[in-house]
C-alpha positions as CSV (number, residue, x, y, z in Angstrom):
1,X,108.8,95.2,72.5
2,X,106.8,93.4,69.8
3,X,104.4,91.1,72.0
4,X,100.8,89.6,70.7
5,X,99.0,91.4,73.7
6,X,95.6,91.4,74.2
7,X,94.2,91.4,71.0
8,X,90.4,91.3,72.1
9,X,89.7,94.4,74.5
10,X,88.0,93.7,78.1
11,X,88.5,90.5,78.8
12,X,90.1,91.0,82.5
13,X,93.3,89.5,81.4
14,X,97.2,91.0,81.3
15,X,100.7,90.2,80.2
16,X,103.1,90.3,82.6
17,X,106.8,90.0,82.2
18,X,108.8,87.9,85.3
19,X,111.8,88.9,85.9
20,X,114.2,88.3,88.2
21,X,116.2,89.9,91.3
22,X,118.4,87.5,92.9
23,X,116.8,84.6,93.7
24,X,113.1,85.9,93.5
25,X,111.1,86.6,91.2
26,X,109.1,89.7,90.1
27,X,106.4,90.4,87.5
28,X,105.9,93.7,85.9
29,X,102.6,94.6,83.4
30,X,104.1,94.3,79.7
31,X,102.1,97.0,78.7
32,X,104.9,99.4,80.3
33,X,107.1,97.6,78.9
34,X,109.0,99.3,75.2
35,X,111.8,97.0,74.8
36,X,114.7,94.6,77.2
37,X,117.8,95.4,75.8
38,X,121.7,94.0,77.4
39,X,123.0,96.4,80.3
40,X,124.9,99.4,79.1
41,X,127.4,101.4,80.8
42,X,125.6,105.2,82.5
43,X,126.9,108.5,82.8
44,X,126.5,109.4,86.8
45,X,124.4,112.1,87.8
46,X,125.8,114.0,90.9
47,X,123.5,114.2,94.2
48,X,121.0,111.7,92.3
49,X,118.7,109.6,94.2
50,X,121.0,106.3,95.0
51,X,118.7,104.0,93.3
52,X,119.6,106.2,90.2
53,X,122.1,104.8,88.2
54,X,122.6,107.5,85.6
55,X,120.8,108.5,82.6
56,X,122.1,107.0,78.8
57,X,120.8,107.5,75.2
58,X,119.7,104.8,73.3
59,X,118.4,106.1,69.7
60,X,118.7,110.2,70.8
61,X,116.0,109.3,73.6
62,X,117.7,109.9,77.4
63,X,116.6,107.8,79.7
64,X,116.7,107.7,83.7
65,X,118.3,104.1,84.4
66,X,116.8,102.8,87.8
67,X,118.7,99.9,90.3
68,X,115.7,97.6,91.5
69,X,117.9,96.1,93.7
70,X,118.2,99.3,95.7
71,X,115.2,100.2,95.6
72,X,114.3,97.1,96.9
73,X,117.0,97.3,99.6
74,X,118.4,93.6,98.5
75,X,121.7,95.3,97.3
76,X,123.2,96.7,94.5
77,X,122.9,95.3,90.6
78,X,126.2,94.6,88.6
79,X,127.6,95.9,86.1
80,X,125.4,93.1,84.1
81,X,122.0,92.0,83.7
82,X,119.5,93.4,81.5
83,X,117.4,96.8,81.3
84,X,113.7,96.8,81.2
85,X,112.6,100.1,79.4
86,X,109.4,101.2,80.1
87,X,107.2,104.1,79.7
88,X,104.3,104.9,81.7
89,X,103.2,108.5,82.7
90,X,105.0,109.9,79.8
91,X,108.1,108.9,81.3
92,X,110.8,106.7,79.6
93,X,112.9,104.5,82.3
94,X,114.9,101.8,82.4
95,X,114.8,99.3,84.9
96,X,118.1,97.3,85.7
97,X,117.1,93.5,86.9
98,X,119.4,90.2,86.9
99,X,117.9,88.7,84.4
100,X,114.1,88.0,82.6
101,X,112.1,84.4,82.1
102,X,109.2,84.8,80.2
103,X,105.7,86.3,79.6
104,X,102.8,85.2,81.5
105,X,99.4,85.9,79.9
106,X,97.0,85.6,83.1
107,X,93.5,87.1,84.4
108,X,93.2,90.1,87.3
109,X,91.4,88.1,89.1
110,X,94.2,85.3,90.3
111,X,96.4,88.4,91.3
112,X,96.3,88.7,95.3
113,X,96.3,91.9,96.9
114,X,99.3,92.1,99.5
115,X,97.8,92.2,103.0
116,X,99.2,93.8,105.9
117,X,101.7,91.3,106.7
118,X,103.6,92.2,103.4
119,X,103.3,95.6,103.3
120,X,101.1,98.7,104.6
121,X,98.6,99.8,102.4
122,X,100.1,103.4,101.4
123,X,103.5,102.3,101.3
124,X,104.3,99.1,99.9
125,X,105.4,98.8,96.6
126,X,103.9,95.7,95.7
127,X,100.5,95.7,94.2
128,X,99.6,92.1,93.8
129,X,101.2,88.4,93.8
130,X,100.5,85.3,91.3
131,X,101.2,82.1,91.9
132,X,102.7,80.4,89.1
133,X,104.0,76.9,88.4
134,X,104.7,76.5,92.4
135,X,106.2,79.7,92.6
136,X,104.8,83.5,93.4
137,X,106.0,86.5,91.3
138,X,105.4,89.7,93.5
139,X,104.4,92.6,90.9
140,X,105.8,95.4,91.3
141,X,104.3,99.2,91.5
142,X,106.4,100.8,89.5
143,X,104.9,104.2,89.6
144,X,105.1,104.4,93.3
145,X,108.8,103.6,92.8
146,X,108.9,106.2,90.4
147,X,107.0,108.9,93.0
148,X,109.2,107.7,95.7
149,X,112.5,108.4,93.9
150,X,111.1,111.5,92.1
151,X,108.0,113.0,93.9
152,X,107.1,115.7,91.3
153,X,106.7,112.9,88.9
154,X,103.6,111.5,91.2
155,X,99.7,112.9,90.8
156,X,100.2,116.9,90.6
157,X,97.6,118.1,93.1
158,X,99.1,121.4,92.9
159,X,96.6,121.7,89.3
160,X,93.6,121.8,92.0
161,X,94.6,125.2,93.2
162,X,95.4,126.4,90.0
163,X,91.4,125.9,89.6
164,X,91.0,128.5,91.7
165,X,87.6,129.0,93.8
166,X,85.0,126.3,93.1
167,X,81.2,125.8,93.8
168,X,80.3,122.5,95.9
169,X,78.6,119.8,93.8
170,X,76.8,117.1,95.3
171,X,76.8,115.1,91.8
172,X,77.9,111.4,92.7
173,X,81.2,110.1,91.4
174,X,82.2,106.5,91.4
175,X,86.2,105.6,91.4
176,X,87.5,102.4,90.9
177,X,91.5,102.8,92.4
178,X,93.5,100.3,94.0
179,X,96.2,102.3,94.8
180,X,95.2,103.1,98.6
181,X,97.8,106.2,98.6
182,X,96.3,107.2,95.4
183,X,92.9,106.8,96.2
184,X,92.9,108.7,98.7
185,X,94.8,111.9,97.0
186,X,92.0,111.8,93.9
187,X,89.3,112.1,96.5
188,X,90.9,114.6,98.2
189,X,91.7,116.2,95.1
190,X,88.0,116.1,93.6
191,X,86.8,117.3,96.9
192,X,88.7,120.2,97.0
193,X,87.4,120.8,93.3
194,X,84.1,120.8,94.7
195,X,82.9,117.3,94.1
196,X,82.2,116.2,97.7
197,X,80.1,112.7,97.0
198,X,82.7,110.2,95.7
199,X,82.1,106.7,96.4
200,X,85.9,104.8,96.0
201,X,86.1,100.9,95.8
202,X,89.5,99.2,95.2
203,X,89.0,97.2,91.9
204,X,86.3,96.9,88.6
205,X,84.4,94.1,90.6
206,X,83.7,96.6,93.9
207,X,82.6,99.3,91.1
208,X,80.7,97.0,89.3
209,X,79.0,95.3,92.6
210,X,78.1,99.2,93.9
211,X,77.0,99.6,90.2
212,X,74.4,96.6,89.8
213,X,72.8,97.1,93.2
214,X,71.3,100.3,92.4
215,X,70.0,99.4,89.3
216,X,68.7,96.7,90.9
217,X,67.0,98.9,93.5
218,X,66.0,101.4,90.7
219,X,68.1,103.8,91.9
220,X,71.3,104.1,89.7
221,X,70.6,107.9,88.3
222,X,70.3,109.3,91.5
223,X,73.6,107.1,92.7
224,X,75.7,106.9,90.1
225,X,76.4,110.1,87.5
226,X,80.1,109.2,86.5
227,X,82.5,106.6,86.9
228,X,86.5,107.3,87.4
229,X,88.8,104.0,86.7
230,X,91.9,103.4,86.8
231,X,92.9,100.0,84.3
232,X,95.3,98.1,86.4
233,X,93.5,96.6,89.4
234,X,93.3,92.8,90.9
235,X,90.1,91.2,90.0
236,X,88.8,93.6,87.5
237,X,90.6,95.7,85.4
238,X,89.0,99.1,84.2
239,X,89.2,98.0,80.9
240,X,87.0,95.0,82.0
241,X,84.6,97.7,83.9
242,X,84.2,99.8,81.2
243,X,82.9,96.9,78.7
244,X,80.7,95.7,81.3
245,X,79.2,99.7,82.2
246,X,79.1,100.3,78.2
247,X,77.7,96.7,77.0
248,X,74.4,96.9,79.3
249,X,71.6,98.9,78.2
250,X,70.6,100.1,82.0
251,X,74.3,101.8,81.9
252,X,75.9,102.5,79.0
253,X,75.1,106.5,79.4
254,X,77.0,106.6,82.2
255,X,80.1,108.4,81.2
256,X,83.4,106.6,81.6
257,X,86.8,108.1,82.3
258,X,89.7,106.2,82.2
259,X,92.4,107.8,84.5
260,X,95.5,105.7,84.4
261,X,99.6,105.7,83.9
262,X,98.7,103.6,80.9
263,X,97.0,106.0,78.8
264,X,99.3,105.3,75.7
265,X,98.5,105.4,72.0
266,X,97.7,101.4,72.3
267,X,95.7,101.7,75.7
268,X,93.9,104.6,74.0
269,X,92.5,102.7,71.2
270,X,91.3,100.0,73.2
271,X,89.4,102.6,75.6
272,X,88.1,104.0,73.0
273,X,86.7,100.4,71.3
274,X,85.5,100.3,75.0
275,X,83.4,103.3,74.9
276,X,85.3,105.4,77.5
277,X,84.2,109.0,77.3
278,X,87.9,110.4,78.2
279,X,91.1,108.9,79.1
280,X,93.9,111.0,81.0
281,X,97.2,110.4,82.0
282,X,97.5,109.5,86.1
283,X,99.4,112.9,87.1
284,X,97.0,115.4,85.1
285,X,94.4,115.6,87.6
286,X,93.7,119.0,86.6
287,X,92.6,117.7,83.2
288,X,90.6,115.2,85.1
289,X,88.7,118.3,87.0
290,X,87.8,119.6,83.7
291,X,87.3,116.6,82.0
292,X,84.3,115.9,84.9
293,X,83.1,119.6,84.3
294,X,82.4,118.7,80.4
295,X,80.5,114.8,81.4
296,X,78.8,116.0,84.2
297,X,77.4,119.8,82.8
């Protein structure tokens, strides 16, 4: 999908793509996004999950063809509309919606994180909503839809006992995640790896708060040794906390690792323009062990 996005790395801002389901619309980030192209007939895959369509081969590439609607529970798309193809956790999938209006280019922080009342905080799949032009576009987590279709596809905590016996370490870890679901299953994960002082915020802004009071008290070496982030979060992306971290004297040596479902080859030259220290893929949270083990040794 040839787009002009985000030319000039951290500044807090994202493309989105609205799109639309019925009469409501829906927003998803168009860095996942590879191409749109018209609706395409499927081939059926028996005993699928019944939000899968089928699977079809555009160019010699198969890809999993997904029904929004259903997953939505608002019904069943047409043999019409458009497919979103995306790729995000190394996985090529095409999303089947109504139809698509435009590209927004807006900043993290005018997202709103869903409260209660919309959905719970492990199990909605919403992760923000932007008002635009007198109108809210609900975006969409798309990897929770993905895990909740196909759950082997989803952060492969299995890796953790593959490490086998680990010493405790009391070094302290800072993540910035606002996936609740998934910030709770990388601290587990990193405290069954031995890493047992993690402090977790929701966003870049939380992080960056946490970050700026110690060194204000004079404390940040003792309190800080390595930050985790993912890069899409409402208010401050990690993209955004990684230029602030790496553009301050006081804490540029605190290494960075970028742990998100948008670790492509685009994403990964901007992190490293950032300064990140690593960047991994969301499910490899093996790799992420090991990755701490080198920053942190």
């Amino acid at each position: 999908m040839d787009t002009k996005i985000l030319l000039e790395n951290g500044t807090n801002e994202l493309e989105i793509l609205e799109f639309r389901l019925g009469n409501n619309s829906y927003g998803i980030n168009v860095a996942k996004i590879r191409e749109i192209i018209p609706f395409q007939p499927v081939t059926i895959v028996p005993n699928s999950h019944p939000s899968i369509e089928g699977i079809f081969m555009p160019r010699d590439t198969m890809i999993t063809a997904i029904d929004l609607k259903n997953c939505l529970q608002i019904g069943e798309s047409q043999d019409e509309g458009l497919f979103i193809i995306t790729n995000f956790n190394k996985l090529d999938i095409a999303f089947h919606v109504d139809s698509v209006v435009g590209i927004h280019r807006i900043s993290w922080g005018d997202i709103i994180k869903p409260n209660a009342t919309v959905s719970s905080s492990e199990d909605g799949i919403s992760t923000g909503i932007v008002k635009l032009n007198n109108k809210l576009i609900i975006i969409l987590d798309f990897e929770k839809i993905i895990t909740d279709i196909s759950p082997e596809t989803g952060l492969k905590v299995s890796e953790i006992t593959e490490l086998g016996t680990r010493e405790r370490n009391s070094i302290p870890i800072l993540l910035a995640e606002d996936s609740a679901l998934l910030n709770k299953l990388i601290v587990d994960s990193l405290q069954k790896a031995g890493y047992d002082n993690i402090i977790h915020t929701q966003n870049g802004s939380e992080a960056w708060d946490i970050i700026t009071k110690y060194r204000n008290e004079g404390t940040l070496k003792n309190k800080v040794r390595l930050v985790i982030t993912d890069i899409e979060m409402p208010i401050m992306d990690g993209h955004r906390l990684t230029k602030l971290i790496k553009d301050n004297d006081d804490t540029k040596d605190i290494p960075v690792v970028i742990f998100s479902s948008l670790v492509n080859e685009e994403m990964r030259r901007k992190g490293e323009a950032l300064g990140a220290n690593a960047q991994l893929s969301k499910p490899e949270i093996g790799n992420l062990v090991k990755e701490i083990d080198k920053l942190v040794f």
